[in-house]
N, C-alpha and C positions, 0 to 999 in steps of 0.2 A: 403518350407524350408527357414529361414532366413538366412541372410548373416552372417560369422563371425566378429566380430569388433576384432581387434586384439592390444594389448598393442603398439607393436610399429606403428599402424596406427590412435591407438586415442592419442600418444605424437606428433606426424608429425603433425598429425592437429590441436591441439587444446591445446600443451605448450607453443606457443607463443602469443595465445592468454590469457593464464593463466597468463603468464610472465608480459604482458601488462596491464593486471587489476591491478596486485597488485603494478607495480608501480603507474598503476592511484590511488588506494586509500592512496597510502605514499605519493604523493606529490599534492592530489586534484584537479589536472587539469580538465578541460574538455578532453574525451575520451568518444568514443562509438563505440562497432563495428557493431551495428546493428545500416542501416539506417533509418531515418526515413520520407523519403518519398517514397508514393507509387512504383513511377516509378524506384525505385532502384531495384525492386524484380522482377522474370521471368527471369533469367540465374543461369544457375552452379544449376540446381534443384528446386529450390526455385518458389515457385506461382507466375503468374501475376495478374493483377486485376481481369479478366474474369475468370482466373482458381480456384482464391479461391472464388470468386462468386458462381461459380458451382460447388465446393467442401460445401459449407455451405448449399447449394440451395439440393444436394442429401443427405445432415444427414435430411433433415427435414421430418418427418414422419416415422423414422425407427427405432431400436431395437440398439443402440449401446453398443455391446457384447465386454465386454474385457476378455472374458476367468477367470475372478476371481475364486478362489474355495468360495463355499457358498451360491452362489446365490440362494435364494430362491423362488426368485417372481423379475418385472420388474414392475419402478415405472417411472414417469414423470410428466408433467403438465405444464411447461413452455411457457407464455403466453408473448410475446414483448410491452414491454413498447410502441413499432409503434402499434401493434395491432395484431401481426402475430402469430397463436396457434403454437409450432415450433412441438408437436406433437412427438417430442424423448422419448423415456426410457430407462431407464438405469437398470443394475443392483443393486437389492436391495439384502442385505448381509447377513445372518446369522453371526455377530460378534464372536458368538462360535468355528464358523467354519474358519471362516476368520481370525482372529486375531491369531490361532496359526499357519496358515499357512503363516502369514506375518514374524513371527519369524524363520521360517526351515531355510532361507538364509541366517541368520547376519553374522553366523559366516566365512562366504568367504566373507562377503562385509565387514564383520572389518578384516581380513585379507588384504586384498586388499591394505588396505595404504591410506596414505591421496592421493598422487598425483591420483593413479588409479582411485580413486575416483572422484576428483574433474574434469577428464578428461569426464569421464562417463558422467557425470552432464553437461560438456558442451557440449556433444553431441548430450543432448537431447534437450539444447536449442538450439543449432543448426537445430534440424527440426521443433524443434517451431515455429525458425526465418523462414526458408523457406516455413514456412506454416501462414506468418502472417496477409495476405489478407482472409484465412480464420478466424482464431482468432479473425481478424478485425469486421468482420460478425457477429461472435458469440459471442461476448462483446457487439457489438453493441445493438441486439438485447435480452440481457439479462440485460443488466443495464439502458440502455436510453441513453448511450451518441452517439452524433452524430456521422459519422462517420469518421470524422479524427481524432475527438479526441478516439476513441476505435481502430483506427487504431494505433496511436501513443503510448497514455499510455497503451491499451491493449496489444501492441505488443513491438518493442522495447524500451518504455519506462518499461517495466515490464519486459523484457530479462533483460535487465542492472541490474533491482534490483538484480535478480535470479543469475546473475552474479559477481555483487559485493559481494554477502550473499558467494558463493563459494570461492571467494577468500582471504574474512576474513575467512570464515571456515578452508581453508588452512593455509595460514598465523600461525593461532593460535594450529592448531596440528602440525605443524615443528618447534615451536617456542622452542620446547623440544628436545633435541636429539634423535635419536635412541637408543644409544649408550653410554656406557661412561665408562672408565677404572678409576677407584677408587684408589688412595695409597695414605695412611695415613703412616706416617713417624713413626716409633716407639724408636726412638735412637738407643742403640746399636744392639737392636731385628731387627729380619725380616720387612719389612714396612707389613703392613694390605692392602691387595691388594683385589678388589673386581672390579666383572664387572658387571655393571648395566644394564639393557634394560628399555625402557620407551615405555609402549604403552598405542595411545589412544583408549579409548572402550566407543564405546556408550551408550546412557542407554537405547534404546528399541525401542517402536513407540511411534514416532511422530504422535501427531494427529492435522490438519490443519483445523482450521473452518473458511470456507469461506465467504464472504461478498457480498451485491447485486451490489454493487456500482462500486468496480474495482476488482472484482475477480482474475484477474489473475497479476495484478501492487500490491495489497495486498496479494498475495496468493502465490507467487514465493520467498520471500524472506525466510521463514520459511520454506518452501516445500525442498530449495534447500539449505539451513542453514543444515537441520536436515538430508538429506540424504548426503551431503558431509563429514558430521562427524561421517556416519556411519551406523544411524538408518533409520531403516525403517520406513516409512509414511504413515499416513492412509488420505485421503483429504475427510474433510465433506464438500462438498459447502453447501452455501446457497438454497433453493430447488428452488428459481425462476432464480438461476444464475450457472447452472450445468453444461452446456454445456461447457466451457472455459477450466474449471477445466478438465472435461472429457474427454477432448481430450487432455490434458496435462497427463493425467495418462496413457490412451492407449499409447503415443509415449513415456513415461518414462518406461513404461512394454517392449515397443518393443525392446529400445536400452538394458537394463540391460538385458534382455535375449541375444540378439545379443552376447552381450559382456561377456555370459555366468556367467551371475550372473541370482538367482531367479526373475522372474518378479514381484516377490508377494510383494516385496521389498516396494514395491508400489501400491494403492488398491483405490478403491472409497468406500464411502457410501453415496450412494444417500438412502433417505429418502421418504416415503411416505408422502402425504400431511394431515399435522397436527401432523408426530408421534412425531416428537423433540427431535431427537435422540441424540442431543451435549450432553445433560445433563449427559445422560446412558454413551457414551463415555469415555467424562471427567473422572471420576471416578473409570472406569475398572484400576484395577492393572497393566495392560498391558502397558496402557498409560503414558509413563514416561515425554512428552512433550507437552505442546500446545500451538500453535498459531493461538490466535483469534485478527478478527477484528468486529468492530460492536457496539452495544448499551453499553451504561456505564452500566445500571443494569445485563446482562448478564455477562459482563466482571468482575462488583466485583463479581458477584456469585462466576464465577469459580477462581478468587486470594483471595478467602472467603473460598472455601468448597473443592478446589481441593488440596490435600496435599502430595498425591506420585507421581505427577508432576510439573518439571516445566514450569509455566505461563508465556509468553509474551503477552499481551494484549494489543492492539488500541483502546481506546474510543473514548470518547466523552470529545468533548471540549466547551470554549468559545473563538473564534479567536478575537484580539482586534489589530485595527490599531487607533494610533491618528495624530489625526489631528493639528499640532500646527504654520504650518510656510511650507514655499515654496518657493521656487526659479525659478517652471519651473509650474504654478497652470496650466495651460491647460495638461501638461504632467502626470500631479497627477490625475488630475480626470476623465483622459483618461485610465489610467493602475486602476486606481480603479475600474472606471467603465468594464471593461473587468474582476475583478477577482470578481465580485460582480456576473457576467453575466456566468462565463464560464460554461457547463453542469449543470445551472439554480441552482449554487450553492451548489449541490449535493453532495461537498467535504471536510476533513473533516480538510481540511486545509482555505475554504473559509472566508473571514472576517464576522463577523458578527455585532459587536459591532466597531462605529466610532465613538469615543470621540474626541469632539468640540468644545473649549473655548467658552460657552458662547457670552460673548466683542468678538469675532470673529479671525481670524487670519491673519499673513500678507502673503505677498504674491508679486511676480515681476510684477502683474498687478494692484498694493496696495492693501488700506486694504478691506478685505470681511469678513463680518456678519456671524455670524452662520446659520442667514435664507441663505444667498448667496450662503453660499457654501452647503449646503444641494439643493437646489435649482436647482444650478448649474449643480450638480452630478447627479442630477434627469433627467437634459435636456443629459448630456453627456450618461447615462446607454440609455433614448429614441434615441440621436444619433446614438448610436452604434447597438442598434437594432429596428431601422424604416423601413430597408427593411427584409421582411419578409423571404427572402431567407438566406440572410444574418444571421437573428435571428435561422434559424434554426438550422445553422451549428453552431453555437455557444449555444448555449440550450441544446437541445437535447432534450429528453422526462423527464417527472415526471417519479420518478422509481416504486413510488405506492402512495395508495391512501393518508397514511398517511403524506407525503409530502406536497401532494395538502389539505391536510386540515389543516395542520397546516399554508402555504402560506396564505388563504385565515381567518381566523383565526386571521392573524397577523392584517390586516387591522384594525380591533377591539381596537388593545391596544393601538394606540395613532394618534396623527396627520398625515396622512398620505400625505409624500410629491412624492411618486410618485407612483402611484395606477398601481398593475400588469395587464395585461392584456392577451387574449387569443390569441394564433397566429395559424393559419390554418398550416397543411403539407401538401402540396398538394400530394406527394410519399406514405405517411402513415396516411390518413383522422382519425386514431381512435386515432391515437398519442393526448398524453396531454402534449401540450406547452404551459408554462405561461413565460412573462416576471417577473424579479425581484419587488419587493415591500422592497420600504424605510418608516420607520416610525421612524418619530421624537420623540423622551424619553426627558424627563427634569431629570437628573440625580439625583436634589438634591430631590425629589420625593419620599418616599416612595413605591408607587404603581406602581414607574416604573421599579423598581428595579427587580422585579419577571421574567418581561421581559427580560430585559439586563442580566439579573444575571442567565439563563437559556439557555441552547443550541436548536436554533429553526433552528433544520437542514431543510434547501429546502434555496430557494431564497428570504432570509427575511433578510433584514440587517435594525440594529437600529442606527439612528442617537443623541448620546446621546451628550446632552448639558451637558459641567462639567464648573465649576469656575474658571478655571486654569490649565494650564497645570500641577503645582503640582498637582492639584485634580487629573486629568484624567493618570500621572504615580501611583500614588496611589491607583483609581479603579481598573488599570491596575496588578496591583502586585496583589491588592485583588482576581481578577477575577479569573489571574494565579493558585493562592496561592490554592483558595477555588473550581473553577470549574473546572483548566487545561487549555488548551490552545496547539495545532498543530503548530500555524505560531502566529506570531505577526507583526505588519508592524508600523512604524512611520515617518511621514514628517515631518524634522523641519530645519530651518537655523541659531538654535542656540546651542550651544558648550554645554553648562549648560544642555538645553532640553535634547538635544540628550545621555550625558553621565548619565542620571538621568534615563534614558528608558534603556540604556544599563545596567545598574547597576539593575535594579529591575529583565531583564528580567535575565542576573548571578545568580541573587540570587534566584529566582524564577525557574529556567531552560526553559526557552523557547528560541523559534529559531524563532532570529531576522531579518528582511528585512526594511532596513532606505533607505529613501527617492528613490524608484523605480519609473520610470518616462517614462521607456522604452517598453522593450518588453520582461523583466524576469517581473515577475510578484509573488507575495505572496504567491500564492497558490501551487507555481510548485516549485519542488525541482528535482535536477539533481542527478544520479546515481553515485557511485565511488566521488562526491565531497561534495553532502547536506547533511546532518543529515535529516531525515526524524522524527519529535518527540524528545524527549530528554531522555524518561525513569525516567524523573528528576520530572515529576506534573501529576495529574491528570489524564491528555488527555490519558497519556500511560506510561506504565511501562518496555519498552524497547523504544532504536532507530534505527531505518534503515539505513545503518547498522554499528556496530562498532563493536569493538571487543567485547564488553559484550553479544550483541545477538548471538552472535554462540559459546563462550566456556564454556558455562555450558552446553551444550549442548554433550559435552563427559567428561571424568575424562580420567587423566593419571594413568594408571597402573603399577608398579616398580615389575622388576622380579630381584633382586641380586643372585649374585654368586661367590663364592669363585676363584679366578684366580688361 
């Protein structure tokens, strides 16, 4: 028999932490109440190392049942980018069956209210957090990244998103009254008195398509957007990245039952292998929301074909940093070389494209060539992973084959200044770890254009020669304009430079990072303070998170009445 969760035991716990979000996103500070190192966790309930070890260590090989109505058959296949069969199944759905039993609840969960809601929501991140040494495991193990990093963005770095989405979800259904007394003045007549109520109402299911890469850092903001405002969720993962997901749906089942709401509220569809079930989804009447991340072709399909719901989509991008000027050159091509290197590039905020004056740039060590500083960066990406240990926790694994073929691939299309190479794991012998590969482009080239001018996701970054810094902000804005773009980064120590990148990237919408030399880096954005994407090019058509990703996600309803 479960416990009850009771209104006044999910406001004691978990409105002062609601309280404290929504001032982080009003005044952008840094804030996080999920920490993120290991050793923080193993009291007050929560996993230690050993325990989510042997929490990940007993899912593998077994039947993970969440009670769904529907099930018709159990499906699996999930194979670790280290090498490990992980040998789970999940249930597979009868959508027929499922999809109306995801709707029997709405109407007590839009009832409920915003706060009721958004408390719910944090409760479940709540056991997430305390379970996040396992999560660590099973990120780890489903995307390829090492494991700090799956420990960190799998885990409280992806609480926080699921958290901020809640709080702008809040935010934007109070932002209306309840309530409101109506008089209209009529002169010498009676005034026109009317009492208003406003409520918000969802539009239905949510459907989540999941991603291989950061399952649950990409997959909480939507998840927890669309059930704080009301609706119910349906979560497709990806088929080689289920597990994250599916234990984020079993403990969102367990707390809204707890709390005496439908568990159904909440559901998986795991997928057989090869059926391709997002398409079917997408388009059910049922589905009044999606949120996908993933390939640019699949993402315009569904902002092409899907039309009784609304689409947030994450693409694909072209990331551009330029290269024009410095003041700290060891510190620049230290933090480059780390965002070049981090999870072997596999993100979708990674730079790709580095535009490089030709005549070269300056710099507080003087001036360096364009060969220099390609050169250079090549020796700083080999410094930073010469010990193989070292390379590992920063890599991680290839997420699949396609990856590795296009890495290898890249060698092909032009000069190459620093050739990837193969690094052993001694923990997981099948694992595929490649260091990055830089190749040199001549911008003014026609034939290299195909390269630069194209998103070559893994650890391939091009080093393109442009004429000038004019040329290389005007690549820049093309790039934007035409392909998209996640991050953009620029080093310069000139006024003119710098507002000439700022200005393109305004106009253009992209999310700027000048002159980083530390230990923030291009690729990482903070929760409650970054924009994650702009919703403004290309790359994506929402951003992480702000007021636009959660309130079309309900309407306000007007019930008048004569006073």
């Amino acid at each position: 028999m479960a416990a009850e969760l009771t209104a006044q035991q999910l406001i004691a716990q978990h409105r002062p932490t609601l309280d404290q979000a929504l001032e982080a996103i009003r005044t952008r500070a840094y804030w996080s109440p999920h920490p993120e190192h290991p050793k923080a966790y193993g009291e007050h309930g929560s996993l230690d190392a050993a325990a989510g070890k042997a929490a990940f260590d007993a899912l593998l090989g077994t039947r993970l049942d969440l009670g769904q109505p529907g099930t018709d058959d159990w499906t699996g296949g999930e194979v670790s980018p280290y090498g490990i069969d992980l040998g789970i199944t999940y249930p597979h759905a009868d959508i027929d069956v499922l999809l109306p039993a995801m709707r029997a609840g709405r109407r007590a969960w839009r009832d409920a209210g915003p706060e009721a809601r958004a408390l719910v929501c944090l409760e479940i991140l709540k056991r997430i957090s305390d379970r996040t040494h396992e999560f660590a495991h099973a990120v780890m193990h489903t995307s390829g990244q090492a494991f700090m990093m799956a420990f960190q963005a799998g885990g409280p770095h992806a609480q926080d998103r699921g958290l901020e989405a809640v709080a702008y979800a809040y935010a934007e259904q109070v932002r209306t009254p309840e309530t409101a007394e109506w008089t209209k003045p009529q002169g010498k007549r009676d005034p026109l008195v009317l009492t208003k109520a406003f409520r918000p109402v969802p539009r239905g299911i949510a459907l989540v398509i999941g991603c291989n890469t950061f399952p649950t850092w990409n997959g909480y903001p939507g998840l927890f957007a669309s059930l704080a405002t009301g609706n119910a969720v349906l979560v497709k993962p990806h088929p080689r990245a289920v597990l994250p997901l599916a234990l984020t749906v079993q403990i969102a089942r367990e707390v809204l039952a707890e709390a005496g709401f439908d568990p159904n509220l909440v559901a998986l569809a795991a997928e057989r292998p090869g059926e391709g079930i997002a398409k079917t989804l997408a388009v059910r009447p049922e589905i009044r929301i999606i949120d996908y991340t993933g390939s640019t072709a699949f993402g315009d399909w569904l902002e092409t074909n899907v039309r009784q719901a609304q689409v947030y989509t994450e693409k694909a991008g072209v990331n551009t940093v330029i290269v024009e000027s410095t003041g700290d050159y060891k510190g620049m091509l230290s933090n480059l070389a780390f965002s070049l290197s981090l999870y072997s590039g596999q993100m979708c905020t990674t730079p790709q494209n580095l535009l490089i004056p030709r005549d070269g740039i300056t710099t507080d060590e003087g001036p360096k060539s364009y060969d220099e500083v390609v050169a250079d960066l090549a020796r700083s990406v080999d410094g930073l992973l010469g010990d193989d240990a070292r390379a590992n926790a920063l890599l991680g694994a290839i997420v699949n084959p396609d990856v590795k073929a296009r890495l290898e691939a890249a060698a092909g299309l032009g000069e190459v200044a620093l050739a990837s190479r193969e690094i052993a794991n001694p923990e997981f012998p099948q694992a595929v770890v490649r260091t990055p590969v830089i190749v040199k482009l001549d911008g003014a080239k026609p034939d290299s254009e195909a390269a630069y001018m194209s998103e070559c996701f893994g650890p391939v970054s091009f080093a393109v020669a442009v004429d000038s810094a004019a040329d290389a902000v005007e690549l820049l804005r093309r790039t934007v304009r035409e392909k998209g773009a996640m991050t953009v980064g620029a080093y310069t120590t000139s006024e003119e430079v710098e507002q000439a990148v700022e200005e393109a990237c305004l106009e253009e919408s992209a999310q700027l990072s000048l002159n980083l030399t530390g230990g923030v880096y291009v690729n990482q954005t903070a929760a409650f303070s970054d924009f994650h994407g702009s919703g403004g090019n290309p790359a994506a058509n929402a951003a992480l998170c702000d007021g636009a990703f959660v309130a079309n996600r309900f309407r306000v309803v007007e019930v008048r009445r004569e006073a």
